[in-house]
Structures are given as structure tokens and as C-alpha cells.
N, C-alpha and C positions, 0 to 999 in steps of 0.2 A: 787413510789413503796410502796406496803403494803396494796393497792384495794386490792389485790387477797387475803389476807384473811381473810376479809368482817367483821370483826371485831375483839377490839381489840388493836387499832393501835390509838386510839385519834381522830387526827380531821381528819386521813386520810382514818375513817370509814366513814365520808362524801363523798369521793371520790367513797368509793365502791356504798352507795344510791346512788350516778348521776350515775356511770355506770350501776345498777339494772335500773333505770329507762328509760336511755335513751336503754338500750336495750329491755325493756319493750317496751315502747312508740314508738321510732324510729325502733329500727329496726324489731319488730314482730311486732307491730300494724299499721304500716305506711308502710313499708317494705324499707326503706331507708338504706344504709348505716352507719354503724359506725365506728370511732376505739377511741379507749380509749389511752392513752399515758400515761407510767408509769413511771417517772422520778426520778431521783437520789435529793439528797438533794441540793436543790437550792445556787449557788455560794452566789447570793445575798441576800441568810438571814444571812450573813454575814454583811449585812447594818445593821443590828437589832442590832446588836454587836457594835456599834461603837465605844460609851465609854469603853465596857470591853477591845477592842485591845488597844485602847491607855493607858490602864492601864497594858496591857500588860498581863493579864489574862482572858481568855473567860472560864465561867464555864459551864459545859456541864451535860448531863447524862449519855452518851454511854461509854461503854470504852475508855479510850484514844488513846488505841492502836491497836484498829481494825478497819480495814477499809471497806468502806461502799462508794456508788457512789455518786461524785458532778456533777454537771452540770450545764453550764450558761444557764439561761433564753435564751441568742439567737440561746444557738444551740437545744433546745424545738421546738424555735418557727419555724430553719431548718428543722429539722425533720417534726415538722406538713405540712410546706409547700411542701414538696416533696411527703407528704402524700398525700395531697387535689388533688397535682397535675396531678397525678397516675389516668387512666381511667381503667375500666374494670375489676373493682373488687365489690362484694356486700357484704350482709351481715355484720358479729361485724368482728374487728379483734384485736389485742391488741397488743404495741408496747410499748417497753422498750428504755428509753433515761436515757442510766449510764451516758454520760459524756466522758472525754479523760480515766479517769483511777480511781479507786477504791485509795481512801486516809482516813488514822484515823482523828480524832481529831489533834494527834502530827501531823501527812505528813500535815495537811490541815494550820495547825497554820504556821509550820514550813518557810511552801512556801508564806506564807503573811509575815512573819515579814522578808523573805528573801527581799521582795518585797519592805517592810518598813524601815527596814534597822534597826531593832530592834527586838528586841525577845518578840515574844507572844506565850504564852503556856496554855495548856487547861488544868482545874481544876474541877474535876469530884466530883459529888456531890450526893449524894442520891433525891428519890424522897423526901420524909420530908423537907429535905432544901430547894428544890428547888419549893417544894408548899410554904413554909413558904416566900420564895424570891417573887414568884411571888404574895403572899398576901397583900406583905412589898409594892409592887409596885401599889395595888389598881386594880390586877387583879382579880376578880369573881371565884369560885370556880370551876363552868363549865368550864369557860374556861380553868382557870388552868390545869386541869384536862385532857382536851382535847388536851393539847401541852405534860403536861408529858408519856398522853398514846403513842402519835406519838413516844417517844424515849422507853419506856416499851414494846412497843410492837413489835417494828423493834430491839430490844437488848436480846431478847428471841432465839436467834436462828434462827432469820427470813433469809430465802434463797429466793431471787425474783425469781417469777416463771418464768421468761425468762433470760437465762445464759447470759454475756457479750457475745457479738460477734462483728463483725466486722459491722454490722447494727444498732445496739444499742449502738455504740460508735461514741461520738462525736470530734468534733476537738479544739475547747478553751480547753486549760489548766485554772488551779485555778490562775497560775501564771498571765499570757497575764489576764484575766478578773481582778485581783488587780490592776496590773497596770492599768489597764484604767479605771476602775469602783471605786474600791474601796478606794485607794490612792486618787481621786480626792475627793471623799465621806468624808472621815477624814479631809482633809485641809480648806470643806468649813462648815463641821459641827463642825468644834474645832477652 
């Protein structure tokens, strides 16, 4: 989520160039097919997090208390596969993958440390800090730059240009994906 307003958004103005292109290239100049997939924030950039859950605070940028769509990687890669699957359709079309359900910071910590059996709570920071944090980590200023627009830019007010519905939702919960993903993640990285 966040192609659709083509900049702005960090490294997810990346996203909106491949869909500029491949709809340039693929579907007006070759006349093939496309669809672009718009996805909620990924279960597992929660692996990124490792150390912060076990410390039992993940520091974030967004509010902590507004919610915004997760979604696991496999239910992406459902969706695209029912996509490909699909005959008799051409042209671009664009498809949103929220997830089971719209969760903050707190619903999303909440249901991990339920998972954990411990409390993790999210600790919201300004940009300054959290440029400063990721400098401290010997990340590049581009880069930097480019993960804090992802959260600047989708914390602005941003509404995905395709409402939840009942097509755009998925069926893993945050929960069923900790238990199997992330819980194993923790005990063999610590």
C-alpha cells in the first residue's frame, strides 16, 4: 500500500516506478497483462525486530494506536496465485492484500507477546531519533531516509485507494503467523 500516491511514501515510491514501468512497457507497449498488488505491512518485518521483542519494546514511527493492515507473506503469495490463475481478463488491474484485519502498533505487539507469553509494547519516536538510531546502526542516509518516508508518508492521513472488502482480505491472523513463524525466529536467533 502507498504505490497509489506515487510519491512521498520512501522506498515504497519504488513500488509506484515498477508499476509506471511495467505498465509503460508491459501492458501499453507489449500489450500483455498486468496487475500490480498492494499489500498491508508485512507480518514478517517483524523478523527485523528481533532483538527489540525480546527486550520487550519495538520502537516504531506511526502512532501506536492507529491501525493500519498486516498481512503474511503467504497469504500475498494466495492472492497472486488465484490471480495468475484467473483466464480472460487483460489489460493493468490493481489489487489490495490488507490481511485478516486492520491492527496498531499496540493490537499488533499485543497479539505477539500474547503469543510470547510476555509483554511487548511499542515505543514511538520521532523522525530525528529514529534517523539518529538508524545512523548509530551504520545505516546510509538514503537509505535511512527511505524507511522513515515509508512511515511519513502512510502517517499523513493516507487512506488505500481500495477499501477492505471481502477480496482484499486475507485469512492468517498476526497471531497463527507468530506462532509458527515468529516464535520459532526468537528461539533460534537468541
Amino acid at each position: 500500500m502507498g504505490a497509489e500516491l506515487r510519491k512521498g511514501a520512501g522506498e515504497i515510491d519504488g513500488l509506484a516506478r515498477v508499476e509506471e514501468a511495467l505498465d509503460r512497457i508491459v501492458a501499453d507497449d507489449i500489450g500483455l497483462a498486468v496487475t500490480h498488488l498492494r499489500c498491508g505491512c508485512f507480518f514478517s518485518n517483524l523478523l527485523f525486530e528481533l532483538d527489540a521483542i525480546r527486550s520487550g519494546t519495538v520502537t516504531v514511527l506511526l502512532p501506536t494506536d492507529e491501525p493500519f493492515a498486516w498481512v503474511a507473506p503467504a497469504g500475498i503469495a494466495m492472492v497472486a496465485a488465484s490471480l495468475l490463475l484467473r483466464t480472460g481478463w487483460s489489460g493493468r488491474r490493481v489489487q489490495a492484500v490488507h490481511g485478516p484485519e486492520d491492527l496498531s502498533w499496540d493490537d499488533a505487539l499485543a497479539v505477539v507477546g500474547d503469543v510470547l507469553g510476555r509483554t511487548v509494547t511499542a515505543h514511538r519516536v520521532g523522525d530525528d531519533d529514529m534517523r539518529a538510531t538508524l545512523a548509530d546502526a551504520g545505516m546510509s542516509r538514503a537509505r535511512a531516509e527511505a524507511i522513515i518516508g515509508m512511515s511519513a508518508g502512510l502517517r499523513e492521513g493516507f487512506v488505500p485507494e481500495q477499501p477492505r472488502t471481502p477480496v482484499t482480505t486475507t485469512d492468517t491472523t498476526l497471531g497463527a503467523w507468530a506462532w509458527a513463524e515468529l516464535r520459532p525466529a526468537l528461539k533460534s536467533a537468541g
